[in-house]
N, C-alpha and C positions, 0 to 999 in steps of 0.2 A: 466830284460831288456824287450823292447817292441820291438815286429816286425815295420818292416816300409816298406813305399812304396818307389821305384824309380822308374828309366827308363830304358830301354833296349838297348839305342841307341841314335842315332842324330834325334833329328827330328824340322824340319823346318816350321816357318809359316811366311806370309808377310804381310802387311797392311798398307794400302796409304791413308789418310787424308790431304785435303788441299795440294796436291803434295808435300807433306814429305813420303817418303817411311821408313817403319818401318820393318823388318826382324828381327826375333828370331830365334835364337838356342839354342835350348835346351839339353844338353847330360851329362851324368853319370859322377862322378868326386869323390874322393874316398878322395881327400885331397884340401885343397884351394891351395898349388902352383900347383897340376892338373890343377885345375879349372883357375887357372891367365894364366898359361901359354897357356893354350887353348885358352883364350879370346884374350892373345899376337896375336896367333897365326893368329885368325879371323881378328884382327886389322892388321897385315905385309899381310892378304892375301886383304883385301879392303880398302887399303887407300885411297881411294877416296869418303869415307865415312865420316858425320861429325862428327859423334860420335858411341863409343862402350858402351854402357851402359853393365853392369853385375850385377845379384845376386849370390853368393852361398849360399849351405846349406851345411854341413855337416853328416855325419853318428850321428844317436841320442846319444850316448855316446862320443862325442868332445863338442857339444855344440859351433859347429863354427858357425857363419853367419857373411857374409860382403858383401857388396855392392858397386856400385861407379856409380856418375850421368855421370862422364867423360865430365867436361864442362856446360851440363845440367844447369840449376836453381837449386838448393838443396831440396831435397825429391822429384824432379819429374818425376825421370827416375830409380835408384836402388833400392828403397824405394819400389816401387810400383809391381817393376818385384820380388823382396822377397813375398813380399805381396801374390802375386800369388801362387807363392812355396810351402809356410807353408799355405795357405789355404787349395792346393792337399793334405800335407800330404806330401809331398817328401821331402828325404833325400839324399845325397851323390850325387847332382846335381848343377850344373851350368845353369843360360841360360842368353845369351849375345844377346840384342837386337842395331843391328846395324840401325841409322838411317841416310839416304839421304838427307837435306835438304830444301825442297822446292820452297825458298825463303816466304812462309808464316808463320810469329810466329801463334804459337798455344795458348801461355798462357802457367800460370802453370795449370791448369783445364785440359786443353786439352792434353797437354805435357803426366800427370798421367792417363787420357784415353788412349792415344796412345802405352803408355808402356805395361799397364795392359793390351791392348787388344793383343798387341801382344804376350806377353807372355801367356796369357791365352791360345789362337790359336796354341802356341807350344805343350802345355800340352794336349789340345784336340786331338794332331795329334800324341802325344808320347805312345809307346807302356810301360804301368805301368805294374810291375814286384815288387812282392814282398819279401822283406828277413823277416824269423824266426827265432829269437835266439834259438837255437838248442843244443843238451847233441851230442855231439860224443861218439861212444863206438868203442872201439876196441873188438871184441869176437874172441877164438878160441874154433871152433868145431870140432866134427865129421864130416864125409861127412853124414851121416845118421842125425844127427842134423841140418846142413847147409839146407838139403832138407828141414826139416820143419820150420826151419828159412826165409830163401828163400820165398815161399811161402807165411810167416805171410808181409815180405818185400812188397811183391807186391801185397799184400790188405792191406795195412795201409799206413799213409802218410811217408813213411820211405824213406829215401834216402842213396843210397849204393854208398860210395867215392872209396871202393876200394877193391877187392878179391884176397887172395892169396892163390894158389890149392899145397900143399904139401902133407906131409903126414897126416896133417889135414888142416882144412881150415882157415883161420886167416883174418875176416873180419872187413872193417869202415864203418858205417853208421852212418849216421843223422837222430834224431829223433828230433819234435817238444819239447820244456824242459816242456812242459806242459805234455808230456805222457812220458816222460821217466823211472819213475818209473814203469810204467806199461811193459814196454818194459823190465827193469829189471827184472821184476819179471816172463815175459814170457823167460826170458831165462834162470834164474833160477829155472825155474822150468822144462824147456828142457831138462838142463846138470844135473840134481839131486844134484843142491848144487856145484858143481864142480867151484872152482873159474878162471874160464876160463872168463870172462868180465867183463870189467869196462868201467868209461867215462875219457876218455882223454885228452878233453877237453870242450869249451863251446864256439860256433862262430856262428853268422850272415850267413842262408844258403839259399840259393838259389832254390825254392823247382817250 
């Protein structure tokens, strides 16, 4: 599996040609009826709008994309806001660019400048946030091990989901899948062979 980029959030850009007003939204969407329903949501919230154009993407392992011109000429409004998308590099995103119309046609030329710029202008303004497909381990230690686990934790790219303090310690962590053998091996070689950890699973993480 390959890490991938998205977004952190909503983020908004505008842009007026020929008095047609163009506004992008761009925000996180984890499945396409997320992403429809969001765009529903933008179109019940400005109906006074001519049109909602939308692209998704998808998380890299769905291999969704869809698009809609919404009225548009064909390729000059969905087409082009995708286009955007998968140029970033982003996954698991929507962006719905609403546009006002001016009373000036644009053309299809101009129609696919207007979209593209606006969506671009979202992206510029969007806070990018990356996932790493990651090994989950569950480990049970010592508290005397946990101290020098702990420690390797917070000088490596390790991310700790969850700690439970009993009469030993019984921890989750995310490791990059690219160093997880290494991490294995540092904890085997902590516990002396003691099979107190394994991976649990393998998921998309947030680091």
């Amino acid at each position: 599996m390959n890490d991938y980029l998205s977004v952190a959030g909503l983020s908004e850009y505008s842009y007026e040609v020929s008095r047609s007003l163009f506004v992008c939204r761009l925000f996180p969407a984890d499945t396409l009826e997320e992403g429809q329903k969001s765009a529903t949501g933008i179109r019940k919230r400005f109906p006074d709008a001519t049109h909602h154009c939308y692209a998704f993407i998808g998380p890299p392992d769905s291999g969704i994309r869809k698009c809609s011109d919404d009225g548009e000429p064909q390729g000059t409004a969905g087409q082009p806001i995708l286009a955007v998308l998968a140029k970033h590099n982003l996954y698991a995103v929507c962006a719905v660019v609403t546009r006002y119309f001016g009373g000036i046609k644009l053309g299809a030329g101009g129609l696919t400048g207007a979209y593209t710029k606006a969506a671009a202008g979202a992206v510029e303004s969007a806070k990018i946030i990356k996932y790493v497909w990651s090994a989950v381990f569950r480990a049970e230690l010592t508290y005397g091990e946990y101290t020098t686990a702990e420690k390797r934790f917070r000088e490596s790219n390790i991310k700790v989901l969850k700690t439970i303090f009993d009469t030993q310690v019984t921890t989750e962590f995310a490791v990059p899948y690219a160093e997880a053998e290494k991490i294995s091996c540092f904890l085997e070689e902590l516990t002396s062979g003691k099979q107190s950890q394994r991976i649990i699973n393998n998921q998309y993480i947030l680091y």
